[in-house]
C-alpha positions in Angstrom: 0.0 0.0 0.0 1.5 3.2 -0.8 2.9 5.1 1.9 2.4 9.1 3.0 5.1 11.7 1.9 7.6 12.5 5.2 7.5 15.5 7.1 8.9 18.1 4.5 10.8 21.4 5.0 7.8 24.7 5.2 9.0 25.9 2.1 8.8 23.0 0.1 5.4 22.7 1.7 4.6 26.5 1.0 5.4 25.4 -2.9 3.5 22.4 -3.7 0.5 24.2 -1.6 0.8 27.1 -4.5 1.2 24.5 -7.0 -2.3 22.8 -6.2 -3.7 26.4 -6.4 -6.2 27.5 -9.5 -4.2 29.5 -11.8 -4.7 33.2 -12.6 -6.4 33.6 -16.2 -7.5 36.9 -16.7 -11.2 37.0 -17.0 -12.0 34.4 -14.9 -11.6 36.4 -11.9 -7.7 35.6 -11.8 -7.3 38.9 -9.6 -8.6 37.4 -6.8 -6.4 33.6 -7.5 -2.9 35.9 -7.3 -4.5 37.1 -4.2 -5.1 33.9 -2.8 -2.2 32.6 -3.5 -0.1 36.1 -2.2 -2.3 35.8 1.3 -1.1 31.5 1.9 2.1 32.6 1.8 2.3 35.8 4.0 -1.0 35.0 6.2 -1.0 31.0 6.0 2.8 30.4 5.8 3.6 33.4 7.6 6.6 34.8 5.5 7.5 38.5 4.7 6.6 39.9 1.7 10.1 39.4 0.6 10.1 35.7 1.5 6.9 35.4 -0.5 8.5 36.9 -3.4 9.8 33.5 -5.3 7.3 31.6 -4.9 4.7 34.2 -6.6 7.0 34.9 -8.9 7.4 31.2 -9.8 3.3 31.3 -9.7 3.5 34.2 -12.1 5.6 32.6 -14.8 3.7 29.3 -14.6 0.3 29.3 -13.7 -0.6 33.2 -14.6 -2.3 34.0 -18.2 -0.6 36.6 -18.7 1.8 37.5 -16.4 1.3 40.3 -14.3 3.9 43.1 -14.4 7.1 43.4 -11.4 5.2 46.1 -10.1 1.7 44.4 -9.7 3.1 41.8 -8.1 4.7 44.0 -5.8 1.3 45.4 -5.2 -0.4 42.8 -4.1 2.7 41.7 -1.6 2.8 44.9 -0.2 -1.2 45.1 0.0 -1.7 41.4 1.4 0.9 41.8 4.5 -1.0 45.3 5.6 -4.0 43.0 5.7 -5.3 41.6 9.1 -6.1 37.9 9.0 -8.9 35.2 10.6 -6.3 33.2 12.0 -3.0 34.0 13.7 -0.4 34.0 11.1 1.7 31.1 9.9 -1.5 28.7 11.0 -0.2 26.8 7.5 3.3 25.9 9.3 1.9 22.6 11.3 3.4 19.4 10.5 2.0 17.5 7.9 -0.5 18.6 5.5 -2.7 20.9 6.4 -6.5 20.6 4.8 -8.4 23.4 5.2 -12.0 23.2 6.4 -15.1 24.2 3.8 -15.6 27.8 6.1 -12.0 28.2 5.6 -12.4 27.1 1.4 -15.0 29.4 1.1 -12.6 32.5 3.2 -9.5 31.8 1.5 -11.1 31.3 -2.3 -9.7 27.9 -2.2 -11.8 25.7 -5.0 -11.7 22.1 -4.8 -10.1 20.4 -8.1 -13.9 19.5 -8.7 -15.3 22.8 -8.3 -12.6 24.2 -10.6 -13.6 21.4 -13.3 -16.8 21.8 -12.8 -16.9 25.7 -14.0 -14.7 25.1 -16.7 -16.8 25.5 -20.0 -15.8 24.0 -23.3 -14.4 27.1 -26.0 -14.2 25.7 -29.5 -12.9 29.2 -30.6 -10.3 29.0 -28.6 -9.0 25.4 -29.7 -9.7 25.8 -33.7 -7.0 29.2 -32.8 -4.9 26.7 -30.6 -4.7 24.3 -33.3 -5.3 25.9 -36.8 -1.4 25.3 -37.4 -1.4 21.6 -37.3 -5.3 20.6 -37.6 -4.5 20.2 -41.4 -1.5 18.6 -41.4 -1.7 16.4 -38.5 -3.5 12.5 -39.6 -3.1 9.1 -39.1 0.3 8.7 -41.5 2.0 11.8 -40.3 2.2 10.7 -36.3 2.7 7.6 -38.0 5.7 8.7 -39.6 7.1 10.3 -36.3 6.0 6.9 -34.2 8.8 5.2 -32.7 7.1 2.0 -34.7 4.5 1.7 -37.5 1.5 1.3 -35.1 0.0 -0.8 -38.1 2.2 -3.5 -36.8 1.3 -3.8 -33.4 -1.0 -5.7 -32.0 -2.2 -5.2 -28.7 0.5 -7.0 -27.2 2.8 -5.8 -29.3 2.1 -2.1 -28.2 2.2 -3.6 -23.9 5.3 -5.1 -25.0 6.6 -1.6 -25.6 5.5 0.2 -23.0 6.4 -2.1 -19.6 9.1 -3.3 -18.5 9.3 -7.7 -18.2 7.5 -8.8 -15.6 5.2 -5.9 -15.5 1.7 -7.0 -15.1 -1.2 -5.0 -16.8 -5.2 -5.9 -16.7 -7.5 -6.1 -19.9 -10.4 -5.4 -19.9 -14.3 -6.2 -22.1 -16.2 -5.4 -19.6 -15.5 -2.1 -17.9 -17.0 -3.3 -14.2 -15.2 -5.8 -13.8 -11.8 -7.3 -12.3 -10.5 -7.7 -16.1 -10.5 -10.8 -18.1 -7.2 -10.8 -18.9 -4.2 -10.1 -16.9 -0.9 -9.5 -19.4 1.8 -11.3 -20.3 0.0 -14.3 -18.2 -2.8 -14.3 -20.3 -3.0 -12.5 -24.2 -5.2 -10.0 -24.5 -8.7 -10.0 -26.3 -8.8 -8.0 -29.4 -12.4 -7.4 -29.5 -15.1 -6.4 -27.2 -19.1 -5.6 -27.5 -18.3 -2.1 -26.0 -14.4 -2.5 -27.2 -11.2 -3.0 -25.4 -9.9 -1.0 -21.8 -6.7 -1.5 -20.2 -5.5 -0.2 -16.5 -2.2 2.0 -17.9 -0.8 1.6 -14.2 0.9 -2.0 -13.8 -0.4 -3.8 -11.1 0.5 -7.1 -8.7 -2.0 -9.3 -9.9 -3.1 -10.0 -6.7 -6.6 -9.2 -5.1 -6.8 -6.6 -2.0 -9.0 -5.9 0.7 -11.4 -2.8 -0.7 -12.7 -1.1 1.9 -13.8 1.9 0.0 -15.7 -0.5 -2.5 -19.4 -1.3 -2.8 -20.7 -3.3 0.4 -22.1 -7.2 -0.5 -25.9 -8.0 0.3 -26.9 -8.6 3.9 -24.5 -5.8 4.5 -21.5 -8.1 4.0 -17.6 -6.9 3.6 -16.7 -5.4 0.3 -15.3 -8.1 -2.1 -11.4 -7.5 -2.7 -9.9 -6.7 -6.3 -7.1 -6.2 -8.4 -7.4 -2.9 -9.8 -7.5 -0.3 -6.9 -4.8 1.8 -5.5 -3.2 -0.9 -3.3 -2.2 -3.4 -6.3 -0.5 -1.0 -8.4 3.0 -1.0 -8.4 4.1 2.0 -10.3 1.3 5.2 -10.8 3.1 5.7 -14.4 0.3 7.6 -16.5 -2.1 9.9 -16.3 -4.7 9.9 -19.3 -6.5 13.1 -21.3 -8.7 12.3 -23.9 -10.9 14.6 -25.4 -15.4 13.5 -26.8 -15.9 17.2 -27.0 -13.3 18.5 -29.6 -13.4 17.7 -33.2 -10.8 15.1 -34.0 -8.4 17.1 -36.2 -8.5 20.0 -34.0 -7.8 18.0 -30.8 -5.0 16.2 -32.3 -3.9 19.8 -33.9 -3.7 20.9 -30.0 -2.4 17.9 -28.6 0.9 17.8 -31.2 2.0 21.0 -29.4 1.6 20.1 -26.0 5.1 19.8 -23.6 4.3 16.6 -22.4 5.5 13.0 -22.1 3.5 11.5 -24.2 4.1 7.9 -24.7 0.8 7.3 -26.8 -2.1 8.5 -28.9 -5.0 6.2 -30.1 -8.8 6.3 -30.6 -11.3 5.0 -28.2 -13.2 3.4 -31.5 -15.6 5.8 -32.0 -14.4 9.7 -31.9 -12.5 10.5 -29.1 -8.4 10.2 -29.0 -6.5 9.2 -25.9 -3.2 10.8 -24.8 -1.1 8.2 -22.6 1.2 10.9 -20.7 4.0 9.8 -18.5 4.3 11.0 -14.8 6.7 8.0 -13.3 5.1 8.5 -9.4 5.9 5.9 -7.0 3.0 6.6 -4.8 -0.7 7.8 -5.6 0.1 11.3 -3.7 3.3 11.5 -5.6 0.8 11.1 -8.6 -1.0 14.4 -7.4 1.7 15.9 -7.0 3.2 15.9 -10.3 -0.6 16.1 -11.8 -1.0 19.4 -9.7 2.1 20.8 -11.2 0.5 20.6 -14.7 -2.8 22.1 -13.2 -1.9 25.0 -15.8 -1.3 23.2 -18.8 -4.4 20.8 -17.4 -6.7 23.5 -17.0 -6.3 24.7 -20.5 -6.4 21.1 -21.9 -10.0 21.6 -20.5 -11.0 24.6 -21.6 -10.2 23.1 -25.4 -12.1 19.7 -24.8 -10.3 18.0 -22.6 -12.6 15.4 -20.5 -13.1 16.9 -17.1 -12.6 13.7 -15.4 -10.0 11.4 -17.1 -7.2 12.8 -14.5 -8.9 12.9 -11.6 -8.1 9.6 -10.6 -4.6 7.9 -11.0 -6.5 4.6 -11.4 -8.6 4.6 -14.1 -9.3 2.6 -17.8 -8.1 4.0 -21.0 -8.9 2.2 -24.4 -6.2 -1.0 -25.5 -5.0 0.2 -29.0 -5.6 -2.5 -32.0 -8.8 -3.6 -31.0 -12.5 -3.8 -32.4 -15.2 -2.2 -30.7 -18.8 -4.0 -31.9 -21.0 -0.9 -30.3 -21.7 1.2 -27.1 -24.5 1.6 -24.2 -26.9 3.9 -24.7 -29.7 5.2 -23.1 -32.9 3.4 -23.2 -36.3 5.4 -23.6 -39.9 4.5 -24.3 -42.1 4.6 -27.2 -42.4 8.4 -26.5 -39.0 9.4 -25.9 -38.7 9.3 -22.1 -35.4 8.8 -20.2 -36.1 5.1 -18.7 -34.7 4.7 -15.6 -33.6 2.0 -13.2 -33.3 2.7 -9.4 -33.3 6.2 -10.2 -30.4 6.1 -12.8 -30.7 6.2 -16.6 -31.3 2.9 -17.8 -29.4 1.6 -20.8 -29.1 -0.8 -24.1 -26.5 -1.5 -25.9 -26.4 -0.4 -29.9 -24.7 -2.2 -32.0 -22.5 -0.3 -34.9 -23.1 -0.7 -38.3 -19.5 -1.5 -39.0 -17.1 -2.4 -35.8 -14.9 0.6 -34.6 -11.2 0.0 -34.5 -9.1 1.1 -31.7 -6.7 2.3 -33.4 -3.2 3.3 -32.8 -1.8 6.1 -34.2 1.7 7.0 -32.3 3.6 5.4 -29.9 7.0 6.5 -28.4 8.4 4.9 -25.1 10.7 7.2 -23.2 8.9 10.0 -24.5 10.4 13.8 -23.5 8.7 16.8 -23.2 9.7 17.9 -26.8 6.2 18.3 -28.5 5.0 15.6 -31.0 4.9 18.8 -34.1 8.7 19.4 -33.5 9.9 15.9 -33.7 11.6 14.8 -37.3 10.2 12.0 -39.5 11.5 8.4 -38.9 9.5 6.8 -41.9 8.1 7.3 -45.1 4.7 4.6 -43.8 2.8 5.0 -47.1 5.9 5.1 -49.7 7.1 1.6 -47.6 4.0 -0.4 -47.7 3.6 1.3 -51.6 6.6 -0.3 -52.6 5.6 -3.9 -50.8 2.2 -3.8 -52.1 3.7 -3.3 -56.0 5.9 -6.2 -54.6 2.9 -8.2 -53.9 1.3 -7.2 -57.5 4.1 -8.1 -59.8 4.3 -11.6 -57.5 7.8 -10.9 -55.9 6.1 -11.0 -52.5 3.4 -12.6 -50.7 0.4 -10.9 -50.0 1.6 -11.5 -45.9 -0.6 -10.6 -43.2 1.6 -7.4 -42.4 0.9 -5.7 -45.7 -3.0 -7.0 -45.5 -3.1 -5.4 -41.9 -1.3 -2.1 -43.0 -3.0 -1.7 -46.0 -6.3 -1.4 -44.9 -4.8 0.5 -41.2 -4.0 3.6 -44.1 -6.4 3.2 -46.7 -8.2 5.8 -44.6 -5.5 8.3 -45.2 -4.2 7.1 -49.0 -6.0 6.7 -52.1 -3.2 4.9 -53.3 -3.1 2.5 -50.8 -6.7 2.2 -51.0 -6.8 1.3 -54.7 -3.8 -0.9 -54.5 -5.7 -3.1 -51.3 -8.3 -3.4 -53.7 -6.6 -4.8 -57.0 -4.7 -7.4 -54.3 -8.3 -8.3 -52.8 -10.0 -8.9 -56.2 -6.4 -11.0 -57.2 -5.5 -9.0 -59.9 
């Protein structure tokens, strides 16, 4: 079970407190987040304005859109330590972590990560400007191309293999409820699913736990252990953003720029696209930690489309790349269009699609940096490789091998040429 930070020095408790703060964004009342964050340091922390002075200016250059000017900040420093306080000052210096209460939330302007989610509001505007750049050049061969491996390759053991380490245990998932139907390398994973394919991205023991926190049995028996909460992982690796919101090209247009680890990027079968981002936490609070230290970045990922609730939790499902999804749940009404509902929630069916959704892969990079995807070089030439195989294949020089079948039809998508030559191969000519 993962174990509580130590006792830290004030200051480095001062910073990651600022770090878990909302950031300033002018127009969304980001006056009033310098000022919160100016009166934890001088009122909770108890330094002098001079004290106080790195870590706002640290605030200012990361979590403030824009910056405010030398002498603004000066301002408010000046303006916060001539202010009288609830509490005694320095009440934030106890050991440990302090947690404020909700009177004291509601004095100090301290949102909960919810509450800050919760009031963010989708701006399509603001992510077509983001992403206009790259939203036409960005597709399925061009990540391809800058992909560490052809993702039409890899199956979904192929694309594990890549991304753990040996002896690295990861659970599979076809139904989303349940302790996982596969548990990999022990057992391969399935390639195709009614609802599709998950996988936990955080490798876990394998081994059931006691679950305190889960769902009580009938007759008001214990919860029943499992293998995919907190206490079986052993490394908190990822954290997911994925986006149902944003159109597709002008999410992955975003997402190319962004100065993250990305390991990963691949569709959920239907029209969202997952981003696997690396953290490397040993512990669930280390997790937060490094998650609140992209709050910035985060919040703005929101803003554009980003899914409100994909990084709340370290431990949570993302789609397995390279497999078929047959359909979704949807919700079930009545001959006149009414919501049906089942113990007070919505009820729901599940719809099959007319044509399965593929999963599908579309970059992959272990040992990602923080260089964005749009500034990283080619490494292939996908469609002028399989062009040349397929011709190959034509003028009977090469098998039609299940390799070229699979990659001809992962790009046809994306290349008339491929299409057409899939096509002559199919019909034998």
């Amino acid at each position: 079970m993962p174990t509580p930070f130590p006792k830290v020095p004030v200051e480095e408790r001062a910073r990651r407190y600022v770090a878990a703060m909302p950031p300033a964004i002018a127009g969304q009342n980001g006056h009033d987040a310098l000022f919160n964050v100016v009166r934890a340091l001088i009122h909770g922390f108890g330094f002098t304005p001079d004290e106080a002075r790195p870590f706002v200016e640290n605030y200012n250059a990361t979590s403030c859109q824009p910056p405010w000017s030398e002498g603004e900040l000066n301002h408010k420093l000046r303006s916060v330590d001539g202010l009288s306080s609830r509490w005694p000052r320095g009440y934030l210096r106890n050991d440990g972590e302090w947690q404020p209460s909700k009177a004291q939330r509601r004095d100090l302007g301290i949102p909960t990560e919810a509450e800050v989610r919760k009031k963010i509001e989708f701006e399509l505007v603001k992510l077509q400007r983001i992403a206009a750049p790259w939203r036409d050049r960005v597709d399925l061969l061009w990540l391809a191309n800058r992909s560490a491996a052809d993702p039409a390759t890899l199956a979904p053991a192929d694309f594990l293999r890549l991304l753990y380490a040996p002896g690295e245990k990861i659970l599979c998932f076809t139904n989303e409820y349940s302790q996982g139907e596969a548990l990999w390398p022990d057992k391969t994973p399935p390639d195709e699913g009614k609802c599709g394919v998950w996988f936990l991205p955080q490798p876990v023991s394998g081994e059931y736990q006691p679950n305190p926190e889960g769902k009580a049995g009938r007759d008001g028996e214990p919860p029943p252990p499992s293998r995919r909460i907190g206490r079986c992982v052993t490394a908190f690796r990822y954290l997911v953003i994925e986006s149902d919101e944003a159109p597709t090209r002008d999410w992955l247009g975003f997402i190319v720029q962004a100065p993250l680890r990305i390991e990963a990027l691949y569709t959920s079968g239907a029209r969202s696209v997952h981003a696997l981002v690396r953290l490397d936490a040993r512990t669930y609070e280390e997790w937060h930690e490094k998650k609140r230290a992209l709050m910035p970045f985060l919040v703005a990922c929101m803003m554009v489309g980003g899914d409100k609730n994909t990084f709340s939790t370290a431990v949570r499902l993302s789609r397995l790349p390279g497999c078929l999804r047959h359909g979704k749940m949807v919700e079930r009404r009545d001959a006149a269009g009414n919501l049906v509902t089942l113990k007070g929630y919505p009820a729901k069916i599940w719809q099959r699609y007319e044509t399965p959704g593929e999963q599908k892969l579309l970059y992959v990079r272990p040992g990602a940096t923080t260089r964005p995807i749009c500034e990283l070089p080619p490494e292939r030439d996908a469609e002028a490789h399989w062009l040349a195989r397929a011709h190959l294949a034509l003028d009977g020089h090469e098998d039609y091998a299940p390799d070229l079948r699979r990659a001809l039809a992962f790009y046809q998508s994306r290349s008339e040429a491929l299409a057409s030559l899939r096509r002559d191969l199919e019909a034998g000519r």
